[in-house]
PyMOL CGO cylinders between C-alpha atoms (Angstrom):
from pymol import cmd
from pymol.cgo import CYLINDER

trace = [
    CYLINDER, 15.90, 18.19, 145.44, 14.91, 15.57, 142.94, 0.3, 1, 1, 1, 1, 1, 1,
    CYLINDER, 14.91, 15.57, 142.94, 12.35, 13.38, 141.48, 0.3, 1, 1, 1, 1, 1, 1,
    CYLINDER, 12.35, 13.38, 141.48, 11.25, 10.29, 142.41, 0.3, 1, 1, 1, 1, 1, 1,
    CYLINDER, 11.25, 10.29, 142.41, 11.53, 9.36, 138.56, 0.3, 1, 1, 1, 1, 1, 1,
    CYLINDER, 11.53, 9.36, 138.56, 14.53, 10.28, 138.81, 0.3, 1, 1, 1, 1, 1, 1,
    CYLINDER, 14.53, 10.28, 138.81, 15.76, 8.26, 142.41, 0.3, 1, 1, 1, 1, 1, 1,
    CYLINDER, 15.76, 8.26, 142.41, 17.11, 5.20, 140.38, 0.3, 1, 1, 1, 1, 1, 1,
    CYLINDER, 17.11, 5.20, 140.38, 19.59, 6.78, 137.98, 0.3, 1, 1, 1, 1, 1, 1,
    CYLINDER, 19.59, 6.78, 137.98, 20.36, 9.63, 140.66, 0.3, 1, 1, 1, 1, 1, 1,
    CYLINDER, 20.36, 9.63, 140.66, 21.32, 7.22, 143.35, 0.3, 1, 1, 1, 1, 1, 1,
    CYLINDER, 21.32, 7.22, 143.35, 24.09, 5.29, 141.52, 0.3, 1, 1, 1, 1, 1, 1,
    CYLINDER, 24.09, 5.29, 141.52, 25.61, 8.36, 140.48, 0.3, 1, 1, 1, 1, 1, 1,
    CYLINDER, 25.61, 8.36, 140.48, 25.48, 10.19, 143.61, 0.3, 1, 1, 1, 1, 1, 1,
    CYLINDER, 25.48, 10.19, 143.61, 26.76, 7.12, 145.68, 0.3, 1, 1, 1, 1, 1, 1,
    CYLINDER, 26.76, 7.12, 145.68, 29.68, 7.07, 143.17, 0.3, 1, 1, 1, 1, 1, 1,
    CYLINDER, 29.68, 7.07, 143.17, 30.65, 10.99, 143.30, 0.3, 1, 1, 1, 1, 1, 1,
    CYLINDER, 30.65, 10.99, 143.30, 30.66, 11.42, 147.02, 0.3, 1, 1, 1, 1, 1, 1,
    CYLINDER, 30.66, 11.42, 147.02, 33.64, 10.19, 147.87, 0.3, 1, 1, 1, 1, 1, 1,
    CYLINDER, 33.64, 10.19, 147.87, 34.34, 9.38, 151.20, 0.3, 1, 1, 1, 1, 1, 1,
    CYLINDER, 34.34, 9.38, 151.20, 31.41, 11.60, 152.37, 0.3, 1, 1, 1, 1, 1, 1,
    CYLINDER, 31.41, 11.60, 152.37, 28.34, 10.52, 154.09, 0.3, 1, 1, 1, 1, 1, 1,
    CYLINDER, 28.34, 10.52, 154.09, 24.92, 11.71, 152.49, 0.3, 1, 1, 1, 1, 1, 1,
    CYLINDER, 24.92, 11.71, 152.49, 21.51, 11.74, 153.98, 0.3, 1, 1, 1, 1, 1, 1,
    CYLINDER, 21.51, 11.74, 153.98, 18.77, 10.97, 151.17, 0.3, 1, 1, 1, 1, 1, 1,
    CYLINDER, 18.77, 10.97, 151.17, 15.32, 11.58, 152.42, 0.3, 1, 1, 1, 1, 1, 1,
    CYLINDER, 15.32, 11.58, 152.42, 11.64, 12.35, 151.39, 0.3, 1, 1, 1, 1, 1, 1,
    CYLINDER, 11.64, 12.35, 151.39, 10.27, 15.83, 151.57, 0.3, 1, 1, 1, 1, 1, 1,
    CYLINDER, 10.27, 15.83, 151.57, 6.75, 14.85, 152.98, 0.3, 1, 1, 1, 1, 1, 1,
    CYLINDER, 6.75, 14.85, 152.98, 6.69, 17.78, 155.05, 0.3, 1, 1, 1, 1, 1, 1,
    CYLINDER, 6.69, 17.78, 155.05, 6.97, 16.10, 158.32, 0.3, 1, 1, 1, 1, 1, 1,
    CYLINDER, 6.97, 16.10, 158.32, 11.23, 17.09, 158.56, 0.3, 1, 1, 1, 1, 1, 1,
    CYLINDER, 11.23, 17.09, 158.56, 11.32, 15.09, 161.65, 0.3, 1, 1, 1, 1, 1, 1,
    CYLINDER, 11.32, 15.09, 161.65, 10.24, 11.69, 159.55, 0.3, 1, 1, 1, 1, 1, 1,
    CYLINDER, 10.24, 11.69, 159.55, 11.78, 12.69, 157.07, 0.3, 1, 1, 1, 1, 1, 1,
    CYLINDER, 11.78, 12.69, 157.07, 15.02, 12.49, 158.36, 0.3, 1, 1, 1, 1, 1, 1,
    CYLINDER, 15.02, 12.49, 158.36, 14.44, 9.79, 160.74, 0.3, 1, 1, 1, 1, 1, 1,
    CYLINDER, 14.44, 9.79, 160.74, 11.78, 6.95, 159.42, 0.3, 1, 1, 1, 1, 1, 1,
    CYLINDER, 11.78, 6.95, 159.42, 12.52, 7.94, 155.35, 0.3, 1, 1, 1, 1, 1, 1,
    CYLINDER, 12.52, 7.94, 155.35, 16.06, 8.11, 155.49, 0.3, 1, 1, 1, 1, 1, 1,
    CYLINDER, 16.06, 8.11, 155.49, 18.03, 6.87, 153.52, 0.3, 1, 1, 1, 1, 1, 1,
    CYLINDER, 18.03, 6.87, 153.52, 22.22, 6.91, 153.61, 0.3, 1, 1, 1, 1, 1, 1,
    CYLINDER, 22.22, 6.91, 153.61, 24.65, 6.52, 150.90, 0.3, 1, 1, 1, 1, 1, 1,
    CYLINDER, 24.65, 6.52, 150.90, 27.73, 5.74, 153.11, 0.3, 1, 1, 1, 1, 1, 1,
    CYLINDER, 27.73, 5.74, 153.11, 28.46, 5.68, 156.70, 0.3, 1, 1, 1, 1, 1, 1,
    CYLINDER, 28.46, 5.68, 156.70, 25.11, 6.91, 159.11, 0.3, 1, 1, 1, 1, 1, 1,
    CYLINDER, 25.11, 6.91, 159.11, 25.63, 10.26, 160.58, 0.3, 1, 1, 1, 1, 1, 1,
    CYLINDER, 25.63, 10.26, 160.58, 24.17, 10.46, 164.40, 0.3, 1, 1, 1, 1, 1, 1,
    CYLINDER, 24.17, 10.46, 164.40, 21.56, 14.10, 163.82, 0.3, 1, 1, 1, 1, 1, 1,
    CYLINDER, 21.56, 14.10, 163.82, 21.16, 16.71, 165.85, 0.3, 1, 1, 1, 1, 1, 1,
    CYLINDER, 21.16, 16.71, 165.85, 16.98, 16.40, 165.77, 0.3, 1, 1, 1, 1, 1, 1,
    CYLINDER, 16.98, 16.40, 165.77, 16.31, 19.08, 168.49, 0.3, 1, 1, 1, 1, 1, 1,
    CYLINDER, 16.31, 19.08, 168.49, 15.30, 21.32, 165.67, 0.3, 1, 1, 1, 1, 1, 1,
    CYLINDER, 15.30, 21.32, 165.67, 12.57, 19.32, 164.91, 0.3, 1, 1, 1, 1, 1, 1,
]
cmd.load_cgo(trace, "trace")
C-alpha cells in the first residue's frame, strides 16, 4: 500500500522494476470489486481477474 503523494514517484519506479511482470495498481476505496475493475490501473500487459470473490 501507498500514498497518493506518493503515486507519481512510485509509479515510474515500479513500472521500471517489474520486469516482464504484469501489476495491478488500484485504489483501496473499500468497494474491492471497483477497485479492481473501474480504478484499475496496469503497469504492463492486463491480466483477465477472477472477480467471483467479489
Amino acid at each position: 500500500m501507498f500514498f497518493r503523494e506518493d503515486f507519481e514517484a512510485l509509479i515510474p519506479w515500479l513500472d521500471n522494476a517489474r520486469g516482464e511482470l504484469s501489476v495491478l495498481v488500484h485504489a483501496d476505496t473499500g468497494d474491492d470489486l471497483i477497485d479492481h475493475t473501474t480504478y484499475a490501473y496496469w503497469l504492463g500487459k492486463e491480466v483477465p481477474l477472477n472477480l467471483e470473490g467479489f
